[in-house]
C-alpha positions in Angstrom: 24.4 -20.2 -8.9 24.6 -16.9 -10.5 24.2 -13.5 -9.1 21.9 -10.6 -10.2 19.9 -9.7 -7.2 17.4 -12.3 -7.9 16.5 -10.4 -11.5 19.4 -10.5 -13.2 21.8 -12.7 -15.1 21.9 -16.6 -16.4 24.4 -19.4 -15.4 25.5 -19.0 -19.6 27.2 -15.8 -17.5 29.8 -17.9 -16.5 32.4 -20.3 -18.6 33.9 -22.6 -15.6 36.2 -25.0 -17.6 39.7 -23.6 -15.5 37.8 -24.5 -12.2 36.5 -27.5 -12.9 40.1 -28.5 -14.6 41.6 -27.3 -11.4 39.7 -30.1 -9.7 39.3 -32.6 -10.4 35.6 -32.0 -10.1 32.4 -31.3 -12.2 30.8 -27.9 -12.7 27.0 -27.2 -12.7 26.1 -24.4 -13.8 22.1 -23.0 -12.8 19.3 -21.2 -13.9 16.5 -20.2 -11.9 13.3 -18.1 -12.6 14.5 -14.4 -11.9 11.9 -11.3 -10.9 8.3 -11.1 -11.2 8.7 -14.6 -12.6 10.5 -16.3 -9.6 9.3 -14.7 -6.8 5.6 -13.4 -7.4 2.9 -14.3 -4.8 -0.8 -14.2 -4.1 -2.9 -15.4 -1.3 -3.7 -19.1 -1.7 -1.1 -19.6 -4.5 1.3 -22.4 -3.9 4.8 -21.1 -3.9 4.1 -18.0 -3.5 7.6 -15.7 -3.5 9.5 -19.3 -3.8 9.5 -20.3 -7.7 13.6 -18.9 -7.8 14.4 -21.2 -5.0 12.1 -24.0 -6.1 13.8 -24.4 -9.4 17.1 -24.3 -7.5 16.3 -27.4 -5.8 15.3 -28.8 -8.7 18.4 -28.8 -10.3 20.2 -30.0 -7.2 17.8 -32.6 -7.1 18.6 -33.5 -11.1 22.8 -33.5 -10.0 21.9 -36.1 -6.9 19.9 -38.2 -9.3 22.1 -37.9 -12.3 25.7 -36.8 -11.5 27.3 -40.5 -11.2 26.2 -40.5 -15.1 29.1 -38.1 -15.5 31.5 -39.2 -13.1 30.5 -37.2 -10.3 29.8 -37.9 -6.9 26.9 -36.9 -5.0 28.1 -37.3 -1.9 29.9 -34.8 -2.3 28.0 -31.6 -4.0 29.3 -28.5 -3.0 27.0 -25.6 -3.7 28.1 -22.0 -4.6 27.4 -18.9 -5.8 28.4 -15.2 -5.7 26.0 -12.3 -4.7 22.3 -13.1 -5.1 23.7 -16.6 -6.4 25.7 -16.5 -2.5 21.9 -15.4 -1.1 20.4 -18.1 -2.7 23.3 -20.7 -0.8 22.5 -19.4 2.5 18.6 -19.7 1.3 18.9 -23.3 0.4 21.1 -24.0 4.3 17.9 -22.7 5.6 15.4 -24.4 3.4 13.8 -27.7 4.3 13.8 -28.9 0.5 17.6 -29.1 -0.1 18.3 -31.4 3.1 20.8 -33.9 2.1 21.7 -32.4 -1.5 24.7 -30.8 -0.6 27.6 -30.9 1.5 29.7 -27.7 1.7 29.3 -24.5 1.1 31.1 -21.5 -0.8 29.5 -17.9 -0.5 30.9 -15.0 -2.1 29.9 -11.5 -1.8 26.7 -12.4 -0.3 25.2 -15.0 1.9 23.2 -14.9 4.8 23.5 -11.4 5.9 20.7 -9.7 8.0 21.0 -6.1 6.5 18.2 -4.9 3.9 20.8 -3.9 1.4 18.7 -2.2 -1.2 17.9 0.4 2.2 21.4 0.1 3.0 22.7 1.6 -0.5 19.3 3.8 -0.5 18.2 5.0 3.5 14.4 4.6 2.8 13.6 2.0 0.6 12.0 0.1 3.4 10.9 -3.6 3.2 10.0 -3.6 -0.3 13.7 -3.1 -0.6 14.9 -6.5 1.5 16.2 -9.4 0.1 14.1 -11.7 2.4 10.6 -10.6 2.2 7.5 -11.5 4.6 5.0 -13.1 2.7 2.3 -11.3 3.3 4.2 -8.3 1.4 5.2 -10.7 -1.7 1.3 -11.2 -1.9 0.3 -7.7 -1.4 2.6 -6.6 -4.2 1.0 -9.0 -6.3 -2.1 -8.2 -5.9 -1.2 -4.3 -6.8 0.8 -6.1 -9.9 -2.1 -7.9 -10.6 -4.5 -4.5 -10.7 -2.0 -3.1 -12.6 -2.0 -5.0 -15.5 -5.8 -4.9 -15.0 -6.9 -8.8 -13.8 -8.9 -7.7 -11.3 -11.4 -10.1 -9.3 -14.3 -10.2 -10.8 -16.5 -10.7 -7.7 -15.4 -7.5 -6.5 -16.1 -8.7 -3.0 -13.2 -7.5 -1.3 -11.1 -11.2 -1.3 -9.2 -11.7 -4.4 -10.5 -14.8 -6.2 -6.2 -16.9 -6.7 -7.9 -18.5 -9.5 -8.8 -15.9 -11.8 -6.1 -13.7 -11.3 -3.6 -16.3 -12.1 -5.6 -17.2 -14.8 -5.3 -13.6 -16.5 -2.0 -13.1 -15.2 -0.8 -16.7 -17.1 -2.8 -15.2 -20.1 -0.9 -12.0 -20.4 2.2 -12.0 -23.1 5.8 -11.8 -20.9 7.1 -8.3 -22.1 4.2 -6.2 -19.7 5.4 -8.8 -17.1 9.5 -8.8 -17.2 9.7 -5.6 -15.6 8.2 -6.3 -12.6 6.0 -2.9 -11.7 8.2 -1.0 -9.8 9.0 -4.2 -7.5 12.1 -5.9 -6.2 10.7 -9.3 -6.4 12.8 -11.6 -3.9 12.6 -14.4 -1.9 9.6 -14.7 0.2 10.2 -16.1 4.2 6.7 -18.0 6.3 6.6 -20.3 2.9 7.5 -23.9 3.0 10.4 -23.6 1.3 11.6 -20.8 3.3 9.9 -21.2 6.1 12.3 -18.7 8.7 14.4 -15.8 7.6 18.5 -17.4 7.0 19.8 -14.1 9.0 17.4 -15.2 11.7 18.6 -18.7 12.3 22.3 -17.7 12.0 21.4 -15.7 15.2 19.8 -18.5 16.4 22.4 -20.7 15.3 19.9 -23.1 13.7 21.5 -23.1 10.4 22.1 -26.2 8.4 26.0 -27.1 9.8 28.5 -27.8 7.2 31.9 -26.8 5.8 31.8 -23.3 4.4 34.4 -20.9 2.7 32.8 -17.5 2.3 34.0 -13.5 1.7 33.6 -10.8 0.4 35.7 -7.8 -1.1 37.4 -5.1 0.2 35.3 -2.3 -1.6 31.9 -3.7 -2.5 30.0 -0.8 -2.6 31.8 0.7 -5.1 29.1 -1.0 -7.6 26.0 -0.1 -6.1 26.8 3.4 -5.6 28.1 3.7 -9.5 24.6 2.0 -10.1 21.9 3.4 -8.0 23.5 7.2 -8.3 26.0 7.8 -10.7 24.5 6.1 -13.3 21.3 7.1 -12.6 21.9 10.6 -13.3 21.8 11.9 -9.9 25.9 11.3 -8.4 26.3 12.1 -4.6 27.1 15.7 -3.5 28.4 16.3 0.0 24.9 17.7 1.4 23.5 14.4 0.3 26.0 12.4 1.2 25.7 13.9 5.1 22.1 13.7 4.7 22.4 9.8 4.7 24.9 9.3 6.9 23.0 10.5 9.4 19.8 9.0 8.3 21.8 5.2 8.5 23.4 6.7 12.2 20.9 8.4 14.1 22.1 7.9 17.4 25.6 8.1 16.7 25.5 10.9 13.9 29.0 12.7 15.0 31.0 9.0 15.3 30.0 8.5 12.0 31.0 11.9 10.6 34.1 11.4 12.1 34.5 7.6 10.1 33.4 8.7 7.1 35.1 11.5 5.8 34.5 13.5 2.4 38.4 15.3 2.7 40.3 12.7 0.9 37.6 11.1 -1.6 34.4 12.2 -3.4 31.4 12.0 -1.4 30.1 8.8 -3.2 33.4 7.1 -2.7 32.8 7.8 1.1 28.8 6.1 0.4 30.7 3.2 -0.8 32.5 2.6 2.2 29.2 3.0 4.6 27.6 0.2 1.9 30.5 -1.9 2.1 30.9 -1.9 5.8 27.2 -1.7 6.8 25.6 -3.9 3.9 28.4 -6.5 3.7 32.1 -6.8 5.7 30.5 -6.3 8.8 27.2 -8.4 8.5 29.1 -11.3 7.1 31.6 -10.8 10.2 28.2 -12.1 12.4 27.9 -15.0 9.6 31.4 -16.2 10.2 31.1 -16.0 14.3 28.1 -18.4 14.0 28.6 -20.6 11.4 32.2 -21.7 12.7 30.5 -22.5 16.1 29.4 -25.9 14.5 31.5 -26.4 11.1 35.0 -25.2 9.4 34.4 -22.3 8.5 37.3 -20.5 5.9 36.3 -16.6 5.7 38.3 -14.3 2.8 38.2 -10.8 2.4 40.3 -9.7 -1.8 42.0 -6.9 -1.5 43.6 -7.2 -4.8 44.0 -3.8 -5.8 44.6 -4.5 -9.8 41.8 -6.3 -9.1 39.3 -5.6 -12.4 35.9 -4.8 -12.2 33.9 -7.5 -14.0 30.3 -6.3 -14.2 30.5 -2.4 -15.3 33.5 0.1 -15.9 33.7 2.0 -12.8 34.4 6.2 -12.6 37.7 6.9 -11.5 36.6 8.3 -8.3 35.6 4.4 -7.4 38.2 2.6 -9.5 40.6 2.7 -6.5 38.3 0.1 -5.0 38.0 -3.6 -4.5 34.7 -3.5 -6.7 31.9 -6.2 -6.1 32.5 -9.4 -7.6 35.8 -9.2 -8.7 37.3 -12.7 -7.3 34.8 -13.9 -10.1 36.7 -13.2 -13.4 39.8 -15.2 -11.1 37.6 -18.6 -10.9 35.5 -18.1 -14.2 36.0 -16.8 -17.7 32.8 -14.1 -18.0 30.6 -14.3 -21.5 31.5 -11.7 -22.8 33.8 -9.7 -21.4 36.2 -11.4 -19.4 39.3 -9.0 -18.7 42.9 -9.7 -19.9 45.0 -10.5 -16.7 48.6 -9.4 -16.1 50.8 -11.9 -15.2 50.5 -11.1 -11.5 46.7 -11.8 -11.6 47.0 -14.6 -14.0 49.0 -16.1 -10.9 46.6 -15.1 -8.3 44.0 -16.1 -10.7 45.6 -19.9 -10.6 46.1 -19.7 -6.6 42.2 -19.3 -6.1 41.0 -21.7 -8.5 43.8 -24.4 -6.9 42.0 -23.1 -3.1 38.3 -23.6 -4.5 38.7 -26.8 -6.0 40.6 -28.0 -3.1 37.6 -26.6 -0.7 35.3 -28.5 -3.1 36.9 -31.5 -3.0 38.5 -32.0 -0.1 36.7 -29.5 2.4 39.8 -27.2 3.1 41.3 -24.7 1.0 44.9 -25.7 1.8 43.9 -29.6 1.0 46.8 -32.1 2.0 49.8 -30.3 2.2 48.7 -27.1 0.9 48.9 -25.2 -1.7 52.1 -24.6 -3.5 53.8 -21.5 -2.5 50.4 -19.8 -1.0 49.7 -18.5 2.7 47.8 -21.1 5.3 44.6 -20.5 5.1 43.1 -21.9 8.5 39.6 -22.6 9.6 37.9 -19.8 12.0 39.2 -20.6 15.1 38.4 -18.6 18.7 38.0 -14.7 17.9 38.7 -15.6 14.3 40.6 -15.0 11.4 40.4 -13.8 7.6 42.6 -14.2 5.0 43.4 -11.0 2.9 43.8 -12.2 -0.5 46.6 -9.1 -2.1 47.8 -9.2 -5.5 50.7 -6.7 -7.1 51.8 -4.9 -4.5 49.7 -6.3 -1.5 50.3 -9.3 0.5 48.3 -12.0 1.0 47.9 -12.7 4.8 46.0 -14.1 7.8 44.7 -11.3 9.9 43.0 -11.1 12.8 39.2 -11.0 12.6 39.6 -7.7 15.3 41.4 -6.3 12.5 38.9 -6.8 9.9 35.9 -5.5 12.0 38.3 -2.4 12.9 38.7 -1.6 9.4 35.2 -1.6 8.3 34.3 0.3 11.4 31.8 -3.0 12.3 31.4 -1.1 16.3 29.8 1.6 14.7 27.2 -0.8 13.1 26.6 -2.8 15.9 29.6 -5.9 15.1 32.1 -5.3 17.8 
């Protein structure tokens, strides 16, 4: 399942012939409804916030009914995606709907994390921001969107009449629609195809058990703050860069200060690594402690530093980084615009598709007897472990979780 942030992107994103020739196995790739279209919601109108996520379970259900046809097994589905796509995983090992449709898991840069990340990259966005969205404020944006685009009830009594503001809403032509008004439109939670929160029952430990392989990279901010500041017009300075440090540390403004420094990088390259660390190592680092209580669980962190970037060029004062999705372009060739690879990725590119498809079809990415010339990668055991996946002039190792949470600071955000 593709990523996008739940309004962005198509499964046409992403060719996936050298995985599924790595398998052997089959490749499915999904399309779901995306913003205002996938996620809108009014009082009394079924699915509500949950069209997305409704149309993902359709098209597992169509691979359980229909993937023998093509040699496939459906015993053994493994479902996967990367950012939103990696959201939408952990949404479906929460949702009642998908029970029985898939047997592992593969997350990647994304999940089931229990930060607001749109507040993370942007202190104040607030719950409009979240990826996971109370009902009642999926329905209280549409009824705004609804005004906006003027069907209004006509009763005027106070309690929007479902029917006729669907009615005019269905009426209107799509372009007024597509942007959305100024929302994030998102998964809804309280619904019943979401009916709890997925960061709420990894807490709880509730979540569907199964294999899992899931990670992120080394330096995924770098994307969001090239997006929501640099090319937005308005790059970080240092005043502003303070300004929301302290704002996302309130109680432990100096330890922070002291964390994130502005000496040795630009003061957006410093916001990158407060969104990495906050919005993703550290909150997937309490997604790994629970999920590996009742399942395998094989956690990854790239650190790949020829690593390209394989959504947006990135400003040289980011480049250094590990950028957001960039273990994609390794497993999938990206239309258009996949990047040329050097020999040494080309081989690191052909190390993670042989670890995937053995995850997919065996449930361990070693598989029997391992992979050729690669590094063990073992399950999460005890205080845990995460495998550093280098490239050119960085190795790839097993390293202990304590060493992971150190590096991304994860005490200071509430991860010990």
């Amino acid at each position: 399942m593709h990523g996008g942030g739940f309004n962005a992107g198509a499964g046409s994103d992403y060719d996936p012939r050298r995985l599924a020739e790595a398998g052997p196995m089959i490749v499915v790739t999904v399309n779901y409804r995306l913003g205002i279209l996938g996620f809108f919601g009014l009082p009394g109108l079924d699915g509500s916030g949950a069209f997305g996520l409704m149309d993902q379970q359709v098209a597992l259900g169509w691979v359980h009914r229909n993937i023998g046809a093509f040699g496939g097994d459906r015993e053994n589905v493994t479902l996967a995606g990367e950012s939103a796509g990696a959201d939408s995983v952990c949404g479906q090992l929460a949702s009642p709907g998908s029970v029985g449709l898939f047997q592992r898991a593969i997350m990647q840069s994304g999940g089931c994390s229990a930060a607001n990340i749109v507040d993370v990259i942007r202190p104040g966005t607030g719950p409009a921001g979240d990826t996971w969205k109370p009902l009642p404020l999926v329905e209280a944006a549409g009824v705004s969107m609804s005004a906006a685009l003027g069907c209004t009830d006509p009763d005027d009594d106070g309690d929007p009449d479902t029917d006729d503001l669907v009615t005019c809403m269905r009426a209107l032509p799509a372009a007024p629609l597509v942007p959305g008004g100024g929302f994030y439109w998102s998964p809804a939670t309280g619904t019943p195809t979401l009916p709890r929160r997925p960061s709420d029952l990894v807490v709880d430990r509730d979540l569907r058990a199964m294999p899992v392989l899931a990670g992120t990279t080394r330096d995924e901010g770098t994307l969001f703050t090239n997006a929501f500041y640099d090319r937005a017009g308005t790059p970080l300075t240092d005043s502003g860069f303070r300004a929301m440090l302290a704002a996302a540390t309130p109680s432990q403004d100096a330890a922070a200060g002291r964390a994130y420094r502005v000496i040795d990088r630009s003061p957006g390259r410093a916001w990158s690594d407060v969104v990495t660390d906050r919005g993703y190592a550290c909150t997937s680092l309490a997604t790994y402690r629970s999920l590996s209580s009742r399942a395998p669980l094989y956690a990854y962190e790239l650190t790949d530093p020829s690593a390209p970037s394989p959504f947006v060029a990135l400003p040289p004062d980011l480049a250094d980084g590990v950028a957001h999705g960039a273990e994609v372009p390794y497993l999938f060739d990206l239309v258009p615009g996949q990047p040329a690879f050097s020999p040494d990725q080309q081989s690191l590119a052909d190390e993670l598709l042989q670890r995937w498809a053995r995850f997919v079809t065996t449930g361990t990415p070693d598989g029997d007897g391992g992979v050729a010339g690669a590094t063990d990668w073992p399950p999460w055991t005890g205080d845990g472990q995460v495998l550093t996946i280098g490239g050119a002039g960085d190795a790839t190792e097993v390293r202990p979780a304590a060493d992971f949470a150190a590096a991304h600071r994860c005490a200071l955000w509430g991860v010990p």
